[in-house]
Steps between C-alpha positions, in 0.01 A plus 500: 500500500382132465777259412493287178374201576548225270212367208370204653240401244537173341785556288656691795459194716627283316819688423555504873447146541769438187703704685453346852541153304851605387549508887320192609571244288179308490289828479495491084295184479253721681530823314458342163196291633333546797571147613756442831495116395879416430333181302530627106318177449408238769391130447356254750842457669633818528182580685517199704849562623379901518225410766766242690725730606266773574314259689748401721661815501180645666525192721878579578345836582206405736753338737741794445231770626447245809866523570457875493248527705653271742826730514206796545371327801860461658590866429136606649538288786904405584484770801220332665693242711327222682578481871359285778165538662670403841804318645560151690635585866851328521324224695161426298712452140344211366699171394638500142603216272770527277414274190846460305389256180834363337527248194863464406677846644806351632687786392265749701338348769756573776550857430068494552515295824755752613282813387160338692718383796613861547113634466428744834193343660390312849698154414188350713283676234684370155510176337656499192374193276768375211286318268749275325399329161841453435692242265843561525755613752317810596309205768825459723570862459181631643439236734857551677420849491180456677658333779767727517242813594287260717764450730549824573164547598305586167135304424599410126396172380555303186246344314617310173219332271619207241276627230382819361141472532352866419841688465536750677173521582501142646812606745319785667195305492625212726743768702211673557294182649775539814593820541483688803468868390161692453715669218676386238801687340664330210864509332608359147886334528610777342406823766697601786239661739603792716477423885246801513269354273254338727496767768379737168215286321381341833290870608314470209305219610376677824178596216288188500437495122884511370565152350837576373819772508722448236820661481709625212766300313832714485819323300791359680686475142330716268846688378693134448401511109307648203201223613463589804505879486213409224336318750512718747334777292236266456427374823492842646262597263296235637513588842554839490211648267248199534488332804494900616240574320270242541533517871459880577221523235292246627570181265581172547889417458671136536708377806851420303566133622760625728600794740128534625304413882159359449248427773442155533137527517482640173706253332242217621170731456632548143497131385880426593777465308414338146748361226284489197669822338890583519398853708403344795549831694364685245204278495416536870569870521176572283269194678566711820468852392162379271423392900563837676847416621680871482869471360753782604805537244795720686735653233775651714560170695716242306596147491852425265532182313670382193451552148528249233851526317486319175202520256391094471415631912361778431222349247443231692359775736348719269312185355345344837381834546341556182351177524383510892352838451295365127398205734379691745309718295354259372388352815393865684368765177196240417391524881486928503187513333288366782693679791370830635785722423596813411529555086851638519623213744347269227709668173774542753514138556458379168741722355751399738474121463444500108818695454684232390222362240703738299799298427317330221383837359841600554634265230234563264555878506913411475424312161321707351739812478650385190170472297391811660714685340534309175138646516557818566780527265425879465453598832595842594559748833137586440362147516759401790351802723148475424415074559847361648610750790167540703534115524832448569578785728204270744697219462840596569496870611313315787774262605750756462360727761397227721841350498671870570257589781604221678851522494481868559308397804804273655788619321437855371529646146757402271587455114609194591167432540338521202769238315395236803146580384568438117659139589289449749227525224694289240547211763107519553475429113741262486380278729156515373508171291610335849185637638284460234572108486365507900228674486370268167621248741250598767210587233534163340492320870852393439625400882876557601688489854575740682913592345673691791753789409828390559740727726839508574530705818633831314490810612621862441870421674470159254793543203572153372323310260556187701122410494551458158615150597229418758191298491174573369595716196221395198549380181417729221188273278371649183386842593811662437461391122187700487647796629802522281281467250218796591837728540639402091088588449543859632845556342292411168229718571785790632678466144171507325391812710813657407492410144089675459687829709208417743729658807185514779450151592927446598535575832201242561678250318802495629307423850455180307837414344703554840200312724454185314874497397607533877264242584576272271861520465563492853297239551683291253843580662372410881364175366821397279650590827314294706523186273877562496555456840267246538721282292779591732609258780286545803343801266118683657207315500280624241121621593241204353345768327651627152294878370 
């Protein structure tokens, strides 16, 4: 016997849609017209604020199906480790030069001399270069050091410039004019290279076409506080899914500034070292691979150094990167169009140096939320399901799983996980007025030096909050303001959301609320700080640059 099946003629349908609407709020708007719009009635700027956020939303979303097929590529391709086409025999290793570039790092530079003087390779092989731009006491520090280790036997040399022609860039540039190596390996202040290190990247070079090997950065303080375990989730991200999947796929990735061998040859073939954008490594990476230099990125091989500690550092990072890599986008993407490459090595490129154009967007999208949903005043499940979630599960269902993959890959699974991910998120909104500012900075042709992240020598065994009291702690400038006030924005728009029982769009909110409120506050407190003990006999010396 057939079972009763129910009258779905008109009037049968749209019974069952009254009833499904009773069950979706959202749903009767549709049942009682045959219109999804949520816009009862819609003038010029409720349209215009509409097609805003959708716009940028589907922008948001572009770059957040790029991530995800980025953390594809890794999964696809994370067993297929690189390994050396041949070795050096013990007595045909080639000479290497160390290239240590320091401005102002007196509270680091020894523990690096000791980590490079300790490095296991032929001493008649190794010259290690400290490039010395110094203005304070970090001079007599490194210099004493320098003839400490060349007594005993060690070919280090000290080379101090009085100006800071180039940067960075200008420091390896002129180190570079006298160095003895046919490889270059270079260390930031802040890492502490493993003896080892050499001995593992040098192999890689027996292939005529490698230009580069560029290790991963690993954290010597990532547990000290709630910043640094953010950054760490961020960083690893970084080098974990990207530089991984870019490599073993095929694509071009970046040499990281530091922790990294490059042969000389391609270094000069590839125009040099140039200081007109504040990614000089960045820069060069993509003049040599758009020349057939081969980079090789090894994952399980690590180099430590130090994270930033308080958040006027970690900006101050975060925002010469945003504006190196926007420089250097600008300076590369307009060149792809006449090179013979592959199309997926041209979107890969372009999506990976435009990322930060976003920042911008970013704030855009952020402001608008409140008029959105004046807007949509009687949105419902329905509406939320059908035109918000495709969208936003790209956008940040995409950095969810490609933040969890990677610290699944060096730490395993945990819950714990999942509540580093959700700051780690926040902190990547809140700073995003910091990095919008650079990358308008860079857009408008707005020049600025190149403003080193301060470090204080702390690692995991590190407990005191003595550096607290050192030198180069930054002042806090006017950002901060703007931040407080994007986080009372969001509480607004929470309490409004509340008040219109629109429940869907909270979780994504309070992303907002805690990011720009962490940001901001803390930003505030570490530059009250600083100004406090500034004013305080023999108090730090304040960075020249304010945020």
């Amino acid at each position: 016997m057939n079972p009763v099946l129910p009258d779905l003629n008109t009037n049968g349908f749209v019974s069952l849609l009254d009833s499904a609407a009773r069950m979706l709020p959202g749903l009767e708007k549709f049942s009682r017209t045959n219109n999804i719009s949520y816009l009862y009635t819609s003038d010029a700027l409720d349209w215009t604020i509409f097609i805003l956020y959708f716009g940028l939303l589907f922008i948001l979303a572009v770059y957040g199906a790029y991530r995800l097929r980025i953390t594809y590529l890794f999964l696809r391709y994370h067993q297929f480790r690189p390994q050396p086409k041949a070795r050096f025999d013990e007595d045909d290793l080639p000479h290497v030069t160390v290239q240590l570039p320091l401005f102002n790092e007196m509270y680091v530079v020894e523990r690096l001399l000791a980590a490079c003087a300790a490095l296991d390779y032929p001493k008649d092989r190794l010259e290690i270069q400290v490039l010395d731009d110094s203005t304070d006491e970090t001079q007599a520090i490194a210099k004493a050091a320098v003839e400490r280790y060349a007594a005993q036997g060690l070919d280090m040399v000290y080379l101090h410039r009085t100006n800071r022609t180039g940067f960075k860039a200008g420091a390896l540039s002129e180190g570079l004019k006298v160095a003895k190596g046919q490889f270059i390996l270079i260390f930031d202040a802040d890492f502490q290279p493993k003896p080892d290190c050499i001995r593992k990247m040098i192999h890689y070079f027996t292939e005529p076409r490698v230009g580069v090997v560029q290790f991963r950065w690993s954290h010597l303080n990532a547990d000290y506080n709630l910043l640094t375990r953010v950054q760490s989730v961020m960083l690893d991200g970084h080098f974990v899914i990207e530089h991984t999947a870019r490599h073993r796929s095929g694509g071009f990735f970046n040499f990281n500034g530091t922790a990294g061998m490059w042969r000389r040859e391609a270094i000069v073939w590839s125009g040099g070292w140039q200081a007109d954008t504040l990614a000089e490594d960045t820069d060069l990476s993509y003049r040599a691979q758009l020349l057939g230099w081969k980079f090789v990125y090894i994952l399980d091989e690590d180099v430590p150094a130090e994270l930033p500690v308080d958040i006027n550092a970690f900006k101050v990072q975060q925002r010469r990167w945003a504006k190196g890599y926007t420089q250097v986008a600008m300076k590369i993407l307009p060149r792809l169009g006449g090179l013979n490459l592959p199309l997926h090595a041209k979107i890969e490129t372009f999506f990976h140096l435009s990322g930060n154009l976003i920042y911008p967007l970013m704030i855009v999208f952020h402001l608008l939320h409140l008029p959105v949903l004046i807007v949509r005043y009687n949105q419902g499940l329905f509406h939320l399901m059908l035109l918000d979630v495709p969208f936003l599960l790209l956008s940040t269902f995409s950095v969810t799983s490609y933040y969890f993959i990677s610290l699944k890959e060096l730490h395993g699974s945990t819950w714990k996980n999942l509540l580093l991910i959700y700051l780690a998120m926040s902190i990547g909104v809140g700073i995003s007025i910091s990095n919008a500012k650079a990358v308008l900075e860079a857009l408008l042709g707005i020049q600025s030096g190149f403003v080193r992240t301060p470090k204080y020598a702390i690692d995991e065994k590190t407990q005191e909050k003595s550096w607290q009291q050192k030198k180069y702690r930054r002042t806090m400038g006017w950002l901060p303001m703007l931040e407080i006030g994007m986080t009372m924005y969001f509480v607004l728009t929470i309490a409004y959301a509340i008040h219109s029982e629109i429940w869907g769009v909270l979780p994504f909110l309070s992303i907002f609320v805690l990011g720009y409120g962490y940001v901001g506050v803390a930003s505030l407190l570490n530059g009250l700080g600083v100004r406090k003990s500034a004013s305080l006999p023999g108090g730090n010396q304040l960075s020249p640059v304010t945020d």
